[in-house]
C-alpha positions in Angstrom: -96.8 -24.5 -12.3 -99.2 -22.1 -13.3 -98.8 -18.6 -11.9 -102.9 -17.6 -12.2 -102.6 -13.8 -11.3 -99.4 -13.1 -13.0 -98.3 -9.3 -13.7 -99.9 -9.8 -17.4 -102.9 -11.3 -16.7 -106.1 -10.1 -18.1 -109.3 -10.8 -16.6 -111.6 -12.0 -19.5 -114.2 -13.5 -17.2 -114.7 -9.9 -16.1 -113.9 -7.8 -19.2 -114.1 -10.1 -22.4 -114.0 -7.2 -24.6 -110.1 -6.7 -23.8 -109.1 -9.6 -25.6 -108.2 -7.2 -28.9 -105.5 -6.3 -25.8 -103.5 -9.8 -26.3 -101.0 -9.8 -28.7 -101.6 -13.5 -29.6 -104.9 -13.2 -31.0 -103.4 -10.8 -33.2 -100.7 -13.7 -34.3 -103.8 -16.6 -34.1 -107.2 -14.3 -34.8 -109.3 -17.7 -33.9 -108.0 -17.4 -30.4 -109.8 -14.5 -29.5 -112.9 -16.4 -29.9 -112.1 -19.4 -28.6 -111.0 -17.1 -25.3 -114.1 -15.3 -24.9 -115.7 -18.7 -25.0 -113.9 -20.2 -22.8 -114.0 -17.3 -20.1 -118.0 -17.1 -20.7 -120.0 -17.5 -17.5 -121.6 -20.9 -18.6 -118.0 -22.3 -19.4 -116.8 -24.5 -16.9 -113.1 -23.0 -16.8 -111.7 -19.8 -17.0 -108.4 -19.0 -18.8 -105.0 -16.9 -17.4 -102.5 -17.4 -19.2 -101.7 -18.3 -23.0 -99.1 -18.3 -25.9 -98.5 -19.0 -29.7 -95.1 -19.8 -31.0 -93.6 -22.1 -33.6 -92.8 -25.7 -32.7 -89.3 -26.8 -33.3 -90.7 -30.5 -34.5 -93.6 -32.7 -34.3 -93.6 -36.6 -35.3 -95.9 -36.5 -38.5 -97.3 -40.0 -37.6 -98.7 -38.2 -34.4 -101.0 -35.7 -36.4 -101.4 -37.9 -39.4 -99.4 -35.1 -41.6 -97.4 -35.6 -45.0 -94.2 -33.8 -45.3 -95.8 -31.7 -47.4 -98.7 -30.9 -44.8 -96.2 -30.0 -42.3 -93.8 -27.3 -44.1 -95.0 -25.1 -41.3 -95.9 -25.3 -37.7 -97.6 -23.6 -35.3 -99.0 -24.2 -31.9 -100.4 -22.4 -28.7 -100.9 -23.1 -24.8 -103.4 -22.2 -22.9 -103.7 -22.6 -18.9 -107.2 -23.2 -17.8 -108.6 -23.1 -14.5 -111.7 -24.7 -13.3 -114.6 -22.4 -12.1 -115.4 -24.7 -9.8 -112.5 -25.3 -7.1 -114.6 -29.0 -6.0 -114.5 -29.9 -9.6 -110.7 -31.2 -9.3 -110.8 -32.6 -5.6 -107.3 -33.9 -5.9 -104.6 -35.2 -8.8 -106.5 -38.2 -9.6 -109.8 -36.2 -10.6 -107.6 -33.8 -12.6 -105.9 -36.7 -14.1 -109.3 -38.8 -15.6 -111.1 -35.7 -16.2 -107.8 -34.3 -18.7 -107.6 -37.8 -20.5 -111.2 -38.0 -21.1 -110.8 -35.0 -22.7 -108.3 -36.4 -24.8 -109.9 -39.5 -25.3 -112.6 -37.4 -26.8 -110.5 -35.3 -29.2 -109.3 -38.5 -30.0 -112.6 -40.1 -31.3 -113.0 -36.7 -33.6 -110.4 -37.7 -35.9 -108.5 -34.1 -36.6 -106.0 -34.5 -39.1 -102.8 -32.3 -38.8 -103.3 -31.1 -35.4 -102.8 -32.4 -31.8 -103.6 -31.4 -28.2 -101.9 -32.5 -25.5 -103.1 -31.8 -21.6 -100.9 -31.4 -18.9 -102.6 -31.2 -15.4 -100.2 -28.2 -12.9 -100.2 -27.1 -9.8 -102.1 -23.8 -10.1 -101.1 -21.0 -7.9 -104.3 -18.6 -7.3 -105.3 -15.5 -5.2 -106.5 -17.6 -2.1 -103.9 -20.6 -2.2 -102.7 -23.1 -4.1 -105.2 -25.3 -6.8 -104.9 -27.2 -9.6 -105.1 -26.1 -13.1 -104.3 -27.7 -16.8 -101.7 -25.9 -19.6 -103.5 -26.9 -23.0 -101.0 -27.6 -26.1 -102.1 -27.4 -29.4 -100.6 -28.0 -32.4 -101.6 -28.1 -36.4 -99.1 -28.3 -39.3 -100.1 -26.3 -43.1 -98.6 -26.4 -46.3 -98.5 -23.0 -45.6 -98.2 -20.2 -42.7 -101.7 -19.4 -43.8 -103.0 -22.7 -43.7 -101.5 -24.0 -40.4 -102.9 -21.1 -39.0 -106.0 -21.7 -40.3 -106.0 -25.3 -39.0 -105.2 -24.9 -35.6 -107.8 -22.5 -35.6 -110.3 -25.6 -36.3 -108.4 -27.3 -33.6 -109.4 -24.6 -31.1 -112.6 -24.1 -32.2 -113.1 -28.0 -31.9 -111.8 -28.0 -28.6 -113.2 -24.9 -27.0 -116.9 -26.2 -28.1 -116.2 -29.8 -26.5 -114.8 -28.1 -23.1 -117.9 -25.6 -22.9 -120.4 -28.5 -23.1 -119.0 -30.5 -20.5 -120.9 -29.4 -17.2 -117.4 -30.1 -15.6 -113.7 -29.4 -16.6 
């Protein structure tokens, strides 16, 4: 579930210039931008909650890594919220719109990374909704450098979810 207005939360539709506020863009600098993207009035979501941590283990085959590619992890979540409560009807429109979204990734051919979408019930202000936790993952032969490619990742995906008229 996400839990939209939680005590934390920081309005970046509203106030984009307090993103410097959340500790994780200080751990992942590229997720400030991709943030104020994706909270910009001409994005078709808005974000509330998000995360970076180190993964205990990801299958190599799965981002296309060599051993030595993946001496280091990192990853971060992100729970999005359509603008538009009619965009996501019901489960079923959440569910096709969040694999085509995939399917897209998919066709872009990122080595050493992976996104994964999870569509959750979203609790929000005026009732409940549903929403969609983002995963993703790169790999680096160094701290530096799976930084660094994860910050691609976001700045991949951030680009291909503001063009999209719908989320």
């Amino acid at each position: 579930m996400i839990e939209a207005n939680w005590k934390g939360f920081v309005d970046l539709c509203a106030y984009p210039d307090r993103v410097s506020e959340l500790t994780e863009c200080g751990e992942l600098p590229a997720l400030a931008e991709a943030l104020v993207r994706l909270n910009a009035a001409d994005s078709p979501v808005r974000t509330c909650k998000v995360d970076v941590f180190i993964p205990e283990w990801i299958d190599l085959d799965e981002i296309a890594a060599s051993v030595g590619d993946a001496a280091h992890l990192i990853a971060c979540y992100i729970d999005l919220l359509p603008r538009e409560k009619t965009t996501w009807f019901n489960l079923e429109a959440a569910e096709r719109d969040c694999k085509q979204v995939c399917s897209q990734l998919g066709t872009i051919g990122l080595s050493r990374c992976r996104v994964d979408v999870v569509v959750r019930r979203a609790v929000v202000a005026d009732g409940d909704d549903l929403g969609a936790t983002v995963y993703l993952t790169a790999s680096g032969s160094t701290e530096a450098d799976a930084k660094s490619r994860l910050g691609e990742c976001l700045n991949v995906f951030t680009k291909m979810i503001c063009l999209r008229r719908v989320y």
